[in-house]
C-alpha positions, 0 to 999 in steps of 0.5 A: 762915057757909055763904057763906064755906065755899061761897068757900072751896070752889070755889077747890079745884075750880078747881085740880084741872083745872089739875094734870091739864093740867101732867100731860097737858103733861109728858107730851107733852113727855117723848113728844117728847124720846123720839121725838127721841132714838129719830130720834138713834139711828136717824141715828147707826147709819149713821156707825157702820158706815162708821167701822170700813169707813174704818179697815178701808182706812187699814190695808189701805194701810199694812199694818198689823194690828190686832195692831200697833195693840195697845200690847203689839204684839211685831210692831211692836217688832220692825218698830222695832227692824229699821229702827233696826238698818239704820240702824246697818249704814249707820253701822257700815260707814261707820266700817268696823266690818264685824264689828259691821254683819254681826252686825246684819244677821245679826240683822234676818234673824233678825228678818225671819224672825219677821214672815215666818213669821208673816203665812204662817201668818195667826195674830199672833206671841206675846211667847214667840216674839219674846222672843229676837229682842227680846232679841237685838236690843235688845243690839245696839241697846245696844252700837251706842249704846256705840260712839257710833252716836247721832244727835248723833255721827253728825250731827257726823261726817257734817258732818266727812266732807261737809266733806273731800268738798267739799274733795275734790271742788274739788281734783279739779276744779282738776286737771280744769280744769288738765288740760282746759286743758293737753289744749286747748292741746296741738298733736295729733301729726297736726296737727302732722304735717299741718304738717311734711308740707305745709312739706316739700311746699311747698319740694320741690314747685317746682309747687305754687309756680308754681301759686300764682304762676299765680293772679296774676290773682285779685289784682284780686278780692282788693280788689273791694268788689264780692265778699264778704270773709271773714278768719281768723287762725289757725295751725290749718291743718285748722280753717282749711280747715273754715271755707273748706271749709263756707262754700263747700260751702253758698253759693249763689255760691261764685266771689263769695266772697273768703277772706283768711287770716292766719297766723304764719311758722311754718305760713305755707308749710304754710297756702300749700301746702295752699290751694294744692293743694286747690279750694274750689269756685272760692272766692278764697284768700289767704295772708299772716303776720302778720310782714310786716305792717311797720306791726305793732310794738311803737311801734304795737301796746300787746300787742308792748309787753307782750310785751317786759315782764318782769313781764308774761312771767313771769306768762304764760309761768312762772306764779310771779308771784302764787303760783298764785293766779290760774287757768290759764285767765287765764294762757294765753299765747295771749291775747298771741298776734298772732293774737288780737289781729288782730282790732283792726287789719282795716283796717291788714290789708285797708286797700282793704276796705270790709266783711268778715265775721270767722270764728273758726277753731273755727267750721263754717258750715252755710248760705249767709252772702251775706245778711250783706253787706246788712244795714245797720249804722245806722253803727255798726261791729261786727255781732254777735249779743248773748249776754245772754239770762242775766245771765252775759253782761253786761258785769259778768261780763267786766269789773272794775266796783271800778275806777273807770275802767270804773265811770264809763264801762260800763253793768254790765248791758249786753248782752254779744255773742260774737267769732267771727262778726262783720260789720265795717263798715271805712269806719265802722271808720276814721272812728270810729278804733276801733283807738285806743280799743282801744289806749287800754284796752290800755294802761289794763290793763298790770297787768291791773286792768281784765280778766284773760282773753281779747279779749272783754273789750277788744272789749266796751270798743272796740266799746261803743255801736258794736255792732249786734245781728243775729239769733241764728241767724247764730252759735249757740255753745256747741259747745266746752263745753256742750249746744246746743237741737236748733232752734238747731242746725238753724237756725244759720247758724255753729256756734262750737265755743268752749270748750275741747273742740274738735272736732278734739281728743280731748276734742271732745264726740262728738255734736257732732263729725259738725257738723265732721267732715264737712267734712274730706276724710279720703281725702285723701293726707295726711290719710291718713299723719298718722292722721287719721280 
Protein backbone atom coordinates (compact mmCIF):
# COMPACT_ATOMS: atom_id res chain seq x y z
CA UNK A 1 0.00 0.00 0.00
CA UNK A 2 2.81 2.77 0.87
CA UNK A 3 4.32 1.60 -2.67
CA UNK A 4 1.09 2.78 -4.54
CA UNK A 5 0.78 6.05 -2.75
CA UNK A 6 4.44 7.13 -2.91
CA UNK A 7 3.61 6.27 -7.16
CA UNK A 8 0.67 8.14 -6.91
CA UNK A 9 2.58 11.17 -5.59
CA UNK A 10 5.62 11.91 -7.41
CA UNK A 11 3.59 12.13 -10.79
CA UNK A 12 2.16 15.36 -8.75
CA UNK A 13 5.49 16.93 -7.98
CA UNK A 14 6.32 16.57 -11.52
CA UNK A 15 3.40 18.72 -12.94
CA UNK A 16 4.03 21.58 -10.52
CA UNK A 17 7.63 22.77 -12.44
CA UNK A 18 6.09 22.00 -15.83
CA UNK A 19 2.87 25.16 -15.06
CA UNK A 20 5.61 27.34 -13.85
CA UNK A 21 7.41 26.88 -17.05
CA UNK A 22 4.13 27.67 -19.48
CA UNK A 23 3.58 30.67 -17.23
CA UNK A 24 7.29 32.02 -17.60
CA UNK A 25 6.63 31.22 -21.69
CA UNK A 26 3.68 33.15 -21.84
CA UNK A 27 4.57 35.79 -20.27
CA UNK A 28 7.81 36.39 -22.28
CA UNK A 29 5.30 36.17 -25.10
CA UNK A 30 2.79 38.88 -24.21
CA UNK A 31 6.55 41.09 -23.19
CA UNK A 32 7.44 40.61 -27.02
CA UNK A 33 3.85 41.40 -28.51
CA UNK A 34 3.82 44.72 -26.18
CA UNK A 35 7.40 45.46 -27.22
CA UNK A 36 6.63 45.09 -30.84
CA UNK A 37 3.69 47.08 -30.74
CA UNK A 38 5.11 49.86 -28.82
CA UNK A 39 8.10 49.93 -32.13
CA UNK A 40 4.42 49.98 -34.32
CA UNK A 41 3.26 52.93 -32.58
CA UNK A 42 6.74 54.58 -32.56
CA UNK A 43 7.01 54.20 -36.53
CA UNK A 44 3.76 55.04 -37.39
CA UNK A 45 3.89 58.87 -35.50
CA UNK A 46 5.93 60.04 -38.24
CA UNK A 47 3.41 59.11 -41.27
CA UNK A 48 0.95 60.71 -39.13
CA UNK A 49 2.56 64.03 -39.12
CA UNK A 50 3.34 64.24 -42.93
CA UNK A 51 -0.27 63.32 -43.65
CA UNK A 52 -1.86 66.69 -42.63
CA UNK A 53 1.57 68.62 -44.18
CA UNK A 54 0.65 66.99 -47.63
CA UNK A 55 -3.00 67.72 -47.35
CA UNK A 56 -1.92 71.23 -46.15
CA UNK A 57 -0.07 71.75 -49.77
CA UNK A 58 -2.98 69.76 -51.92
CA UNK A 59 -5.31 72.91 -50.62
CA UNK A 60 -2.66 75.67 -50.89
CA UNK A 61 -2.60 74.92 -54.67
CA UNK A 62 -6.28 74.63 -55.52
CA UNK A 63 -7.29 77.43 -52.92
CA UNK A 64 -9.52 75.35 -51.13
CA UNK A 65 -10.38 76.04 -47.31
CA UNK A 66 -11.21 73.51 -44.76
CA UNK A 67 -14.61 75.15 -44.98
CA UNK A 68 -15.21 74.16 -48.30
CA UNK A 69 -14.12 70.66 -47.79
CA UNK A 70 -17.23 70.69 -45.07
CA UNK A 71 -20.25 68.99 -46.64
CA UNK A 72 -22.39 71.87 -45.44
CA UNK A 73 -19.96 74.40 -47.10
CA UNK A 74 -22.15 77.62 -48.30
CA UNK A 75 -18.67 79.09 -49.94
CA UNK A 76 -18.57 76.04 -52.15
CA UNK A 77 -22.58 76.20 -53.21
CA UNK A 78 -21.98 79.39 -54.04
CA UNK A 79 -18.53 78.69 -56.28
CA UNK A 80 -21.10 76.00 -58.02
CA UNK A 81 -23.81 78.11 -58.51
CA UNK A 82 -21.36 81.10 -60.21
CA UNK A 83 -19.63 78.71 -62.75
CA UNK A 84 -23.25 77.23 -63.73
CA UNK A 85 -24.90 80.80 -63.98
CA UNK A 86 -21.83 81.93 -66.42
CA UNK A 87 -22.18 79.20 -68.26
CA UNK A 88 -25.82 80.20 -68.89
CA UNK A 89 -24.88 83.95 -69.79
CA UNK A 90 -22.86 82.45 -72.78
CA UNK A 91 -26.19 80.38 -73.41
CA UNK A 92 -28.69 83.56 -72.78
CA UNK A 93 -26.51 85.80 -74.98
CA UNK A 94 -26.46 83.11 -77.57
CA UNK A 95 -30.36 83.10 -77.88
CA UNK A 96 -30.11 87.04 -77.57
CA UNK A 97 -32.00 87.01 -74.24
CA UNK A 98 -29.84 89.92 -72.91
CA UNK A 99 -32.31 90.73 -70.24
CA UNK A 100 -32.17 87.37 -68.47
CA UNK A 101 -28.03 87.20 -69.13
CA UNK A 102 -27.84 90.49 -67.34
CA UNK A 103 -29.90 89.25 -64.38
CA UNK A 104 -27.46 86.40 -64.10
CA UNK A 105 -24.42 88.58 -64.23
CA UNK A 106 -25.96 91.03 -61.80
CA UNK A 107 -26.26 88.18 -59.67
CA UNK A 108 -22.65 86.15 -59.90
CA UNK A 109 -21.55 89.78 -58.65
CA UNK A 110 -23.57 89.78 -55.95
CA UNK A 111 -22.37 86.21 -55.34
CA UNK A 112 -18.49 87.21 -56.10
CA UNK A 113 -18.96 89.76 -53.62
CA UNK A 114 -19.92 87.37 -50.67
CA UNK A 115 -16.77 85.16 -51.28
CA UNK A 116 -14.61 88.51 -51.58
CA UNK A 117 -15.68 89.82 -48.60
CA UNK A 118 -15.29 86.77 -46.86
CA UNK A 119 -11.46 85.80 -47.71
CA UNK A 120 -10.61 89.77 -46.69
CA UNK A 121 -11.73 89.47 -43.41
CA UNK A 122 -10.48 85.58 -43.01
CA UNK A 123 -13.38 84.48 -41.03
CA UNK A 124 -15.68 81.48 -43.43
CA UNK A 125 -19.02 82.68 -44.53
CA UNK A 126 -22.40 81.63 -42.35
CA UNK A 127 -25.74 80.05 -44.15
CA UNK A 128 -27.39 83.40 -42.55
CA UNK A 129 -25.32 85.55 -44.81
CA UNK A 130 -25.57 83.50 -48.10
CA UNK A 131 -29.08 82.42 -47.41
CA UNK A 132 -29.99 85.31 -49.95
CA UNK A 133 -27.77 84.94 -52.54
CA UNK A 134 -28.33 81.09 -52.62
CA UNK A 135 -31.78 81.80 -52.63
CA UNK A 136 -31.52 84.16 -55.32
CA UNK A 137 -29.36 82.22 -57.55
CA UNK A 138 -30.79 78.94 -57.16
CA UNK A 139 -34.11 81.08 -59.03
CA UNK A 140 -32.30 81.84 -61.69
CA UNK A 141 -30.67 78.66 -62.26
CA UNK A 142 -34.41 77.30 -62.21
CA UNK A 143 -35.87 79.74 -64.79
CA UNK A 144 -32.77 79.15 -67.15
CA UNK A 145 -33.58 75.39 -67.10
CA UNK A 146 -37.49 76.60 -67.95
CA UNK A 147 -36.10 78.50 -70.68
CA UNK A 148 -34.66 74.99 -72.04
CA UNK A 149 -30.71 76.05 -71.19
CA UNK A 150 -30.32 72.29 -70.36
CA UNK A 151 -26.99 70.39 -71.67
CA UNK A 152 -29.32 68.37 -74.06
CA UNK A 153 -30.89 71.24 -75.62
CA UNK A 154 -28.35 73.12 -76.04
CA UNK A 155 -25.93 70.43 -77.39
CA UNK A 156 -28.45 70.17 -79.98
CA UNK A 157 -28.64 73.92 -81.04
CA UNK A 158 -25.05 74.17 -80.95
CA UNK A 159 -25.02 71.19 -83.58
CA UNK A 160 -27.61 73.12 -85.56
CA UNK A 161 -25.62 76.58 -85.42
CA UNK A 162 -21.76 74.80 -86.24
CA UNK A 163 -23.71 72.99 -89.14
CA UNK A 164 -25.11 76.46 -90.83
CA UNK A 165 -21.56 77.93 -89.81
CA UNK A 166 -19.86 75.05 -92.04
CA UNK A 167 -22.32 75.84 -94.67
CA UNK A 168 -21.46 79.54 -94.30
CA UNK A 169 -18.13 79.41 -94.45
CA UNK A 170 -17.87 76.92 -97.64
CA UNK A 171 -20.23 79.50 -99.39
CA UNK A 172 -18.13 82.33 -98.38
CA UNK A 173 -15.11 80.64 -99.64
CA UNK A 174 -16.70 79.62 -102.93
CA UNK A 175 -17.07 83.71 -103.46
CA UNK A 176 -13.43 84.08 -102.50
CA UNK A 177 -12.20 81.74 -104.97
CA UNK A 178 -14.45 82.89 -107.45
CA UNK A 179 -13.07 86.28 -106.80
CA UNK A 180 -9.72 85.57 -106.22
CA UNK A 181 -9.81 83.87 -109.58
CA UNK A 182 -11.75 86.89 -111.45
CA UNK A 183 -8.97 89.57 -109.79
CA UNK A 184 -5.87 86.92 -111.45
CA UNK A 185 -7.60 87.03 -114.54
CA UNK A 186 -8.23 90.79 -114.93
CA UNK A 187 -5.70 92.97 -116.74
CA UNK A 188 -4.62 95.85 -114.24
CA UNK A 189 -5.46 99.56 -115.62
CA UNK A 190 -1.47 100.30 -115.83
CA UNK A 191 -0.75 97.42 -117.73
CA UNK A 192 -2.81 97.95 -119.69
CA UNK A 193 -2.00 101.28 -120.34
CA UNK A 194 1.70 100.31 -120.62
CA UNK A 195 0.04 98.56 -123.45
CA UNK A 196 -1.34 101.24 -125.49
CA UNK A 197 1.32 103.54 -124.93
CA UNK A 198 4.07 101.47 -126.33
CA UNK A 199 1.61 100.56 -129.63
CA UNK A 200 1.42 104.00 -130.06
CA UNK A 201 4.99 104.59 -129.40
CA UNK A 202 5.83 101.90 -131.93
CA UNK A 203 3.70 103.09 -135.00
CA UNK A 204 4.53 107.06 -134.32
CA UNK A 205 8.12 106.34 -133.75
CA UNK A 206 9.93 105.53 -137.31
CA UNK A 207 13.36 105.39 -134.79
CA UNK A 208 12.55 102.65 -132.72
CA UNK A 209 11.55 100.56 -136.02
CA UNK A 210 14.92 101.37 -137.50
CA UNK A 211 16.65 100.53 -134.47
CA UNK A 212 15.15 97.05 -134.64
CA UNK A 213 16.10 96.94 -138.08
CA UNK A 214 19.58 97.91 -137.45
CA UNK A 215 19.88 94.99 -135.12
CA UNK A 216 19.95 92.59 -138.12
CA UNK A 217 23.32 91.46 -137.38
CA UNK A 218 22.31 89.43 -134.15
CA UNK A 219 20.21 87.05 -136.64
CA UNK A 220 23.30 84.77 -136.82
CA UNK A 221 23.02 84.33 -132.89
CA UNK A 222 19.48 83.70 -133.02
CA UNK A 223 20.21 79.87 -134.35
CA UNK A 224 24.04 79.71 -132.52
CA UNK A 225 23.88 76.47 -130.89
CA UNK A 226 26.90 77.74 -129.37
CA UNK A 227 24.78 80.41 -126.80
CA UNK A 228 22.15 79.72 -124.23
CA UNK A 229 18.62 80.11 -125.53
CA UNK A 230 15.67 80.95 -123.22
CA UNK A 231 11.77 80.98 -124.46
CA UNK A 232 8.88 82.81 -123.15
CA UNK A 233 5.22 82.96 -124.14
CA UNK A 234 3.55 85.45 -122.85
CA UNK A 235 1.29 88.70 -123.64
CA UNK A 236 2.33 90.26 -120.23
CA UNK A 237 4.79 93.00 -121.55
CA UNK A 238 6.37 93.93 -117.74
CA UNK A 239 6.53 90.17 -116.56
CA UNK A 240 8.14 89.32 -119.66
CA UNK A 241 10.93 92.15 -118.90
CA UNK A 242 11.26 90.83 -115.42
CA UNK A 243 12.32 87.35 -116.79
CA UNK A 244 15.04 88.90 -119.40
CA UNK A 245 15.67 91.70 -116.93
CA UNK A 246 16.80 89.33 -113.66
CA UNK A 247 18.30 86.50 -116.03
CA UNK A 248 20.64 89.22 -117.25
CA UNK A 249 21.25 91.27 -114.04
CA UNK A 250 22.69 87.73 -112.41
CA UNK A 251 24.67 86.16 -115.47
CA UNK A 252 28.06 85.91 -115.41
CA UNK A 253 28.04 86.52 -119.29
CA UNK A 254 24.99 88.17 -120.32
CA UNK A 255 26.35 88.64 -124.41
CA UNK A 256 25.94 84.37 -124.58
CA UNK A 257 22.52 84.82 -123.72
CA UNK A 258 19.86 84.41 -126.28
CA UNK A 259 15.94 85.45 -125.48
CA UNK A 260 13.06 84.41 -127.74
CA UNK A 261 9.96 85.77 -126.94
CA UNK A 262 6.67 85.00 -128.15
CA UNK A 263 3.69 86.73 -128.11
CA UNK A 264 0.11 87.31 -129.64
CA UNK A 265 -0.97 90.10 -132.39
CA UNK A 266 -2.36 92.34 -130.09
CA UNK A 267 0.63 93.16 -127.77
CA UNK A 268 3.14 92.17 -130.59
CA UNK A 269 4.31 95.86 -131.64
CA UNK A 270 3.95 96.81 -127.62
CA UNK A 271 6.50 93.71 -126.79
CA UNK A 272 8.94 94.92 -130.13
CA UNK A 273 8.63 98.70 -128.95
CA UNK A 274 9.73 97.83 -125.49
CA UNK A 275 12.47 95.58 -126.17
CA UNK A 276 13.55 97.57 -128.55
CA UNK A 277 14.17 100.52 -126.56
CA UNK A 278 15.31 99.28 -123.39
CA UNK A 279 19.17 97.49 -123.09
CA UNK A 280 19.52 94.05 -121.35
CA UNK A 281 22.81 94.27 -120.59
CA UNK A 282 23.77 93.20 -124.16
CA UNK A 283 21.54 90.05 -123.98
CA UNK A 284 19.85 89.09 -127.65
CA UNK A 285 15.99 89.89 -127.97
CA UNK A 286 13.88 88.38 -130.08
CA UNK A 287 10.05 89.10 -130.75
CA UNK A 288 7.59 86.94 -132.76
CA UNK A 289 3.31 86.19 -132.76
CA UNK A 290 2.32 83.28 -132.58
CA UNK A 291 0.00 84.07 -135.62
CA UNK A 292 2.90 83.95 -138.04
CA UNK A 293 3.63 80.66 -137.33
CA UNK A 294 2.02 79.00 -140.81
CA UNK A 295 2.36 75.39 -139.80
CA UNK A 296 -0.21 76.37 -136.40
CA UNK A 297 -3.80 75.60 -137.38
CA UNK A 298 -6.27 73.77 -136.76
CA UNK A 299 -5.53 70.55 -139.32
CA UNK A 300 -2.14 70.24 -136.89
CA UNK A 301 -2.91 71.40 -133.55
CA UNK A 302 -5.92 69.47 -131.63
CA UNK A 303 -6.45 73.10 -128.99
CA UNK A 304 -7.42 75.16 -132.60
CA UNK A 305 -9.77 72.09 -133.26
CA UNK A 306 -11.15 72.80 -129.84
CA UNK A 307 -11.56 76.00 -130.11
CA UNK A 308 -13.69 75.69 -133.12
CA UNK A 309 -16.16 73.40 -130.87
CA UNK A 310 -19.37 74.67 -129.69
CA UNK A 311 -19.68 72.47 -126.78
CA UNK A 312 -16.35 73.25 -126.23
CA UNK A 313 -16.53 77.13 -126.14
CA UNK A 314 -19.76 77.25 -124.34
CA UNK A 315 -18.37 75.35 -121.35
CA UNK A 316 -15.05 77.84 -121.31
CA UNK A 317 -16.26 80.99 -122.10
CA UNK A 318 -20.54 81.17 -120.93
CA UNK A 319 -20.11 78.46 -118.17
CA UNK A 320 -23.97 77.14 -118.50
CA UNK A 321 -22.87 73.72 -119.79
CA UNK A 322 -22.86 71.73 -116.46
CA UNK A 323 -25.08 74.23 -114.38
CA UNK A 324 -22.17 75.74 -112.50
CA UNK A 325 -21.00 72.23 -111.30
CA UNK A 326 -17.61 72.45 -112.43
CA UNK A 327 -15.21 75.14 -110.37
CA UNK A 328 -14.14 78.51 -112.14
CA UNK A 329 -10.74 77.39 -111.73
CA UNK A 330 -11.01 74.54 -114.47
CA UNK A 331 -13.13 76.90 -116.44
CA UNK A 332 -10.64 79.45 -117.42
CA UNK A 333 -10.27 80.22 -121.08
CA UNK A 334 -6.61 80.80 -120.82
CA UNK A 335 -6.08 76.91 -120.73
CA UNK A 336 -7.09 76.87 -124.55
CA UNK A 337 -4.72 80.04 -124.95
CA UNK A 338 -1.93 79.45 -127.95
CA UNK A 339 0.19 80.95 -125.65
CA UNK A 340 -0.15 78.11 -123.21
CA UNK A 341 -0.03 75.54 -125.49
CA UNK A 342 3.31 76.45 -127.03
CA UNK A 343 5.15 74.74 -124.89
CA UNK A 344 4.37 71.67 -127.04
CA UNK A 345 5.69 72.87 -130.27
CA UNK A 346 9.40 74.54 -129.37
CA UNK A 347 10.73 72.84 -132.11
CA UNK A 348 8.20 73.69 -134.89
CA UNK A 349 9.08 77.32 -133.06
CA UNK A 350 12.75 77.26 -133.00
CA UNK A 351 13.38 74.54 -135.37
CA UNK A 352 17.42 75.27 -135.75
CA UNK A 353 17.42 74.73 -131.80
CA UNK A 354 19.08 72.37 -130.25
CA UNK A 355 18.70 73.03 -126.21
CA UNK A 356 16.50 75.76 -124.76
CA UNK A 357 15.47 76.54 -121.24
CA UNK A 358 11.81 77.43 -120.99
CA UNK A 359 10.73 80.43 -118.56
CA UNK A 360 7.22 81.06 -117.32
CA UNK A 361 6.49 84.71 -117.53
CA UNK A 362 5.48 84.76 -113.49
CA UNK A 363 9.04 83.58 -112.86
CA UNK A 364 12.34 85.96 -111.32
CA UNK A 365 15.78 84.48 -111.51
CA UNK A 366 17.87 85.32 -109.07
CA UNK A 367 21.27 83.43 -110.06
CA UNK A 368 23.30 82.84 -112.98
CA UNK A 369 21.39 79.84 -115.34
CA UNK A 370 24.59 78.87 -117.64
CA UNK A 371 24.86 75.69 -115.66
CA UNK A 372 21.65 74.47 -116.81
CA UNK A 373 22.90 74.16 -120.59
CA UNK A 374 25.52 71.30 -119.37
CA UNK A 375 23.72 69.07 -117.49
CA UNK A 376 23.29 65.90 -119.12
CA UNK A 377 19.72 64.72 -119.82
CA UNK A 378 20.91 60.81 -120.06
CA UNK A 379 18.29 61.09 -123.28
CA UNK A 380 15.56 61.89 -121.93
CA UNK A 381 13.79 65.12 -123.00
CA UNK A 382 12.37 67.36 -120.32
CA UNK A 383 14.79 68.68 -117.25
CA UNK A 384 12.41 69.37 -114.64
CA UNK A 385 12.53 69.61 -111.00
CA UNK A 386 10.17 66.68 -109.61
CA UNK A 387 7.46 68.11 -106.80
CA UNK A 388 6.34 64.98 -105.30
CA UNK A 389 7.82 65.51 -101.67
CA UNK A 390 4.06 65.13 -100.65
CA UNK A 391 1.82 62.64 -101.96
CA UNK A 392 -0.38 65.84 -103.36
CA UNK A 393 2.13 66.01 -106.15
CA UNK A 394 1.49 62.57 -107.81
CA UNK A 395 0.52 61.85 -110.71
CA UNK A 396 -2.99 60.78 -109.02
CA UNK A 397 -3.73 64.32 -108.20
CA UNK A 398 -3.70 65.63 -111.65
CA UNK A 399 -5.19 62.83 -113.70
CA UNK A 400 -8.48 60.69 -113.71
CA UNK A 401 -7.21 57.19 -112.56
CA UNK A 402 -11.35 55.70 -113.15
CA UNK A 403 -10.76 55.97 -116.66
CA UNK A 404 -9.27 52.95 -117.97
CA UNK A 405 -7.09 54.70 -120.62
CA UNK A 406 -4.72 56.56 -117.93
CA UNK A 407 -5.29 53.55 -115.59
CA UNK A 408 -3.40 51.06 -117.80
CA UNK A 409 -0.54 53.37 -118.89
CA UNK A 410 0.52 55.87 -115.68
CA UNK A 411 1.82 54.86 -112.50
CA UNK A 412 -0.59 56.70 -109.97
CA UNK A 413 2.10 57.20 -107.43
CA UNK A 414 4.47 58.87 -109.96
CA UNK A 415 6.42 61.56 -109.06
CA UNK A 416 4.89 64.90 -110.55
CA UNK A 417 7.41 67.85 -111.52
CA UNK A 418 6.47 71.59 -112.18
CA UNK A 419 6.45 73.68 -115.84
CA UNK A 420 7.84 77.12 -115.68
CA UNK A 421 11.62 76.04 -115.60
CA UNK A 422 12.55 73.43 -117.95
CA UNK A 423 15.57 72.39 -119.80
CA UNK A 424 14.65 70.78 -123.31
CA UNK A 425 16.94 68.57 -124.97
CA UNK A 426 15.09 69.38 -128.96
CA UNK A 427 17.49 66.91 -130.86
CA UNK A 428 15.92 63.93 -128.24
CA UNK A 429 12.45 66.31 -128.65
CA UNK A 430 12.49 65.39 -132.41
CA UNK A 431 13.59 62.15 -132.57
CA UNK A 432 11.03 60.75 -129.83
CA UNK A 433 8.08 63.00 -131.71
CA UNK A 434 6.97 64.18 -128.58
CA UNK A 435 4.76 66.54 -130.03
CA UNK A 436 2.61 63.50 -131.53
CA UNK A 437 2.18 61.88 -128.13
CA UNK A 438 1.07 64.97 -126.78
CA UNK A 439 -1.59 65.50 -129.71
CA UNK A 440 -2.72 62.03 -128.93
CA UNK A 441 -3.75 62.88 -125.29
CA UNK A 442 -5.05 66.13 -126.66
CA UNK A 443 -7.36 64.67 -128.52
CA UNK A 444 -8.29 61.64 -126.06
CA UNK A 445 -9.44 64.26 -123.79
CA UNK A 446 -12.06 66.31 -126.22
CA UNK A 447 -14.47 65.71 -123.52
CA UNK A 448 -12.63 66.41 -120.98
CA UNK A 449 -12.68 62.91 -119.15
CA UNK A 450 -9.09 62.26 -118.65
CA UNK A 451 -7.98 66.00 -117.11
CA UNK A 452 -9.75 69.07 -116.35
CA UNK A 453 -7.44 71.92 -115.78
CA UNK A 454 -4.31 73.37 -117.07
CA UNK A 455 -0.95 72.21 -119.32
CA UNK A 456 0.35 70.34 -116.45
CA UNK A 457 -1.58 67.36 -116.64
CA UNK A 458 -0.80 66.82 -120.69
CA UNK A 459 2.63 67.51 -119.97
CA UNK A 460 2.71 64.77 -117.26
CA UNK A 461 1.18 62.10 -120.01
CA UNK A 462 3.78 63.65 -123.12
CA UNK A 463 6.63 63.86 -120.86
CA UNK A 464 5.99 60.43 -119.04
CA UNK A 465 9.47 58.42 -118.60
CA UNK A 466 11.04 61.19 -120.67
CA UNK A 467 11.68 63.64 -117.50
CA UNK A 468 14.87 63.84 -115.90
CA UNK A 469 15.05 65.31 -112.25
CA UNK A 470 17.51 68.51 -111.60
CA UNK A 471 18.29 69.65 -108.26
CA UNK A 472 15.30 71.67 -106.43
CA UNK A 473 17.22 74.90 -106.18
CA UNK A 474 16.94 75.23 -109.79
CA UNK A 475 12.86 76.24 -109.27
CA UNK A 476 11.39 76.81 -106.03
CA UNK A 477 7.72 77.62 -106.45
CA UNK A 478 4.97 78.51 -104.28
CA UNK A 479 5.53 82.48 -104.37
CA UNK A 480 1.78 82.95 -105.84
CA UNK A 481 -0.34 81.01 -103.20
CA UNK A 482 1.73 80.16 -100.09
CA UNK A 483 4.78 80.48 -97.56
CA UNK A 484 8.20 79.39 -99.07
CA UNK A 485 11.22 78.08 -96.52
CA UNK A 486 13.51 81.48 -95.99
CA UNK A 487 16.60 78.56 -97.26
CA UNK A 488 14.79 77.84 -100.25
CA UNK A 489 14.70 81.17 -101.16
CA UNK A 490 18.18 82.08 -100.60
CA UNK A 491 19.12 79.08 -102.36
CA UNK A 492 16.68 79.37 -105.51
CA UNK A 493 17.93 80.01 -108.61
CA UNK A 494 14.07 80.60 -110.05
CA UNK A 495 11.45 81.72 -107.91
CA UNK A 496 8.05 80.97 -109.55
CA UNK A 497 5.47 83.12 -108.56
CA UNK A 498 2.54 80.44 -109.39
CA UNK A 499 -0.83 80.83 -108.16
CA UNK A 500 -3.00 83.25 -108.48
CA UNK A 501 -1.42 86.24 -106.36
CA UNK A 502 0.89 87.62 -108.88
CA UNK A 503 3.22 89.86 -107.95
CA UNK A 504 2.17 92.40 -110.16
CA UNK A 505 -1.48 92.17 -108.87
CA UNK A 506 -2.96 93.99 -106.22
CA UNK A 507 -3.55 90.29 -104.26
CA UNK A 508 0.54 89.81 -104.70
CA UNK A 509 1.33 88.52 -101.31
CA UNK A 510 3.67 91.62 -99.82
CA UNK A 511 6.50 89.87 -98.63
CA UNK A 512 7.14 88.42 -101.64
CA UNK A 513 6.80 91.35 -103.66
CA UNK A 514 10.26 92.98 -103.25
CA UNK A 515 11.62 89.32 -104.89
CA UNK A 516 9.96 90.92 -108.32
CA UNK A 517 10.01 94.38 -107.87
CA UNK A 518 13.15 95.19 -107.81
CA UNK A 519 13.69 94.11 -111.18
CA UNK A 520 11.11 96.75 -112.76
CA UNK A 521 12.72 100.20 -113.47
CA UNK A 522 9.77 102.10 -112.08
CA UNK A 523 11.76 105.94 -113.11
CA UNK A 524 11.27 104.64 -116.26
CA UNK A 525 8.98 107.48 -118.43
CA UNK A 526 6.21 105.07 -119.06
CA UNK A 527 6.05 103.50 -116.08
CA UNK A 528 5.81 106.48 -114.70
CA UNK A 529 2.59 107.86 -116.64
CA UNK A 530 0.75 104.41 -116.54
CA UNK A 531 0.91 104.74 -112.21
CA UNK A 532 3.04 102.04 -111.81
CA UNK A 533 4.99 102.23 -108.16
Amino acid sequence: MRRRATDFRRPVRRRVPDALWWALCCAVILLFVYILSKGNKIESRPALIKRPYKHDKIMESLNITEEMLSSNSVTRQLNDQISLAKAFVVIAKESNNLQFAWELSAQIHNSQMLLSNAATRRVPLTTRETERAIHDMALLLYQAQQLHYDSANMIMRFKAKIQALEEQMNSVSEKSSKYGQIAAEEVPKSLYCLGVRLTTEWFKNFNLQKKLKDKRHVEMKLKDNNLNHFCVFSDNILATSVVVNSTAMNSKNPNMIVFHLVTDDINYAAMKAWFTMNDFRGVTVEVQKFEDFSWLNASYVPVLKQLQDSEIQSYYFSGNSDEGRTPIKFRNPKYLSMLNHLRFYIPEVFPALKKVVFLDDDVVVQKDLSGLFSIDLNENVNGAVETCMETFHRYHKYLNYSHPLIRAHFDPDACGWAFGMNVFDLVEWRKKNVTGIYHYWQEKNADRTLWKLGTLPPGLLTFYGLTEPLDPSWHVLGFGYTNVDPQLIERGAVLHFNGNSKPWLKIGIEKYKPLWEKYVEYSHPLLQQCNFH
